[in-house]
N, C-alpha and C positions, 0 to 999 in steps of 0.2 A: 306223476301218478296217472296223468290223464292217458298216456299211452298202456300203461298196465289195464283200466277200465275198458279200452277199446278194446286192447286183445282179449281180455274175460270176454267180453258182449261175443266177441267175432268170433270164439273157438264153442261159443255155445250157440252161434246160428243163431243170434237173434236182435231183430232192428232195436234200433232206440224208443220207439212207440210202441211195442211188446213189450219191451223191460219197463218200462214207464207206466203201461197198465197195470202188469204186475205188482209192482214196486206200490205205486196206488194201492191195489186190492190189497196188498200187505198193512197199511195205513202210513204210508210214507208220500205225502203231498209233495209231488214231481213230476212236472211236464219236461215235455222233450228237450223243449229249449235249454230247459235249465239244466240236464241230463246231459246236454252236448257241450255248453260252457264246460263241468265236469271234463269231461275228454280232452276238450280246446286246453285243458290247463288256464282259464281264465277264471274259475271259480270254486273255492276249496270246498270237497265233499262233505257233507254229515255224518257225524258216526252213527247215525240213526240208519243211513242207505248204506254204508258199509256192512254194518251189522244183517240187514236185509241181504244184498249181494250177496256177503261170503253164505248164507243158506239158501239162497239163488243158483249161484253158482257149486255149491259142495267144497269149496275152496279153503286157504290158509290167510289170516289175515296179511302175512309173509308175499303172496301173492299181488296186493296190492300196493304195496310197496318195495317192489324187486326193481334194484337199481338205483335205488337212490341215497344211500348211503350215504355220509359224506366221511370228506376224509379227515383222518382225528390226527391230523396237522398241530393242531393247536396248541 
């Protein structure tokens, strides 16, 4: 998922300390650092900043989750 978040931030031109403010001003308590964990794939998102992003971004929640499918092997 962390690579879906980079490409949302990167395709809307906007650093990780912009989205962080915003995200704040929305009432979503998140610093950068914690923002880039998110990306790193080292810490799983909140559906509270999901929720904010996909109206950040104008997006699908489909979007955040592209590619990770698994396979129904089982």
């Amino acid at each position: 998922m962390g690579d879906n978040l980079k490409r949302l931030r990167l395709d809307h031109n906007i650093s990780q300390e912009k989205l962080c403010a915003e995200l704040q001003r929305r009432g979503c308590d998140i610093g950068r650092t914690t923002y880039a964990k998110y990306e790193a794939g080292q810490l799983n998102i909140r559906a509270s900043v999901l929720i904010e992003l996909r109206q950040i971004y104008g997006c699908e929640y489909d979007d955040f989750f592209r590619g990770l499918e698994r396979s129904s092997d089982s």
